[in-house]
C-alpha positions in Angstrom: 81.2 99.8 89.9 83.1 99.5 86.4 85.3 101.6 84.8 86.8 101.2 81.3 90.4 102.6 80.2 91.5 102.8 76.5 95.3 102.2 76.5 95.3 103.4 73.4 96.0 101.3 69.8 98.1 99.5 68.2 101.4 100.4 65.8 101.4 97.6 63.7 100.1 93.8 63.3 101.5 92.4 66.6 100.7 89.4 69.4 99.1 90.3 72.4 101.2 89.6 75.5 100.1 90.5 78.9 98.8 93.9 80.9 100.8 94.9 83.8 99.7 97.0 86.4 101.8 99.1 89.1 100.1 100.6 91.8 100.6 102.9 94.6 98.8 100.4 97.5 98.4 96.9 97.4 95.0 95.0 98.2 94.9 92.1 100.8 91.9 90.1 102.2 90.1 89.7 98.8 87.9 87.1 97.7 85.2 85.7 96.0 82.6 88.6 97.1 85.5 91.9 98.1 87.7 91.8 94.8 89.0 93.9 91.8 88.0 92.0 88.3 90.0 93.0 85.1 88.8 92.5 81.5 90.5 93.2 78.5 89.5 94.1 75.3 90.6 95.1 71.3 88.0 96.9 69.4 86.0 97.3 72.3 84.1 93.7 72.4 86.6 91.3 71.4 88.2 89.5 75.2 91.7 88.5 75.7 91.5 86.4 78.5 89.3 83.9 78.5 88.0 84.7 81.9 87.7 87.9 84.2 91.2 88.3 86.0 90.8 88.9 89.7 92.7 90.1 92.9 90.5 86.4 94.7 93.5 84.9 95.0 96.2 86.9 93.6 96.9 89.9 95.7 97.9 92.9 94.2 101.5 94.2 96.4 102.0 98.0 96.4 104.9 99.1 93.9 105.4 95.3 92.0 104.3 94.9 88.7 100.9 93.0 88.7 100.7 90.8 85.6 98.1 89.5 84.2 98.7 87.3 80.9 96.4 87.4 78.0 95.4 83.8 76.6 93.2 84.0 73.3 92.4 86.1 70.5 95.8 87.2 70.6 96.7 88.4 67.0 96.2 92.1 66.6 96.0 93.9 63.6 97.3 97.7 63.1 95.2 100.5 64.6 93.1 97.7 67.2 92.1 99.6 70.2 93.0 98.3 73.8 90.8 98.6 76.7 90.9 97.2 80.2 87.5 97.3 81.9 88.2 97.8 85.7 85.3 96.2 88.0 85.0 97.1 91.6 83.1 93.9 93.3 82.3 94.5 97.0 84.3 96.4 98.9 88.0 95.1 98.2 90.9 97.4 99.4 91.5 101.1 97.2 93.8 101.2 94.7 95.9 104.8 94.0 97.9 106.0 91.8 98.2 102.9 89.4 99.5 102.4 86.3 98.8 100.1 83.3 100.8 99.2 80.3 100.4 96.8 77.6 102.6 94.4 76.5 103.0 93.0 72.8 105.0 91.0 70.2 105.4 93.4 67.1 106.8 91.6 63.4 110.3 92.2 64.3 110.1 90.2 67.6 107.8 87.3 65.5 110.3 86.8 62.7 
């Protein structure tokens, strides 16, 4: 089971950073076959991580920011969309109430 969230687009020309998730549980016991897989996404198609991110591994811990850092295709332009596909694989432990932000370099933080 997938789900995809639009966080929404971007103010200006700016460098992707990282998404960071905070949720109301934690998981524990994933792995390779009972996991949560994140993708990212501007413009719908184009990836910023170079490989799905998953909890296999890297437990997510109930109220602490989950971080996961973006590593290509990192230069956005004005008005790019961000999405983060959200892909349940087996049967890993429920998530509730999360929350997802976006992190990114604008021009004033480059110069």
């Amino acid at each position: 089971m997938s789900k995809t969230y639009r966080l929404g687009s971007i103010p200006e020309e700016a460098v992707a950073e990282q998404i960071t998730l905070d949720s109301d549980t934690g998981t524990a016991g994933s792995d390779a076959l009972n996991h949560w897989q994140f993708e990212v996404f501007a413009n719908g198609s184009t990836a910023l991580l170079s490989a799905p991110h998953t909890t296999d591994g890297a437990e997510i811990v109930a109220n602490t920011a989950y971080v996961i850092p973006l590593d290509q295709n990192l230069d956005l332009a004005e008005d790019d969309v961000i999405s983060v596909e959200v892909t349940k694989v087996g049967n890993p432990t429920p998530l509730a109430g999360a929350t997802v932000t976006f992190g990114f370099a604008g021009p004033a933080d480059l110069a």
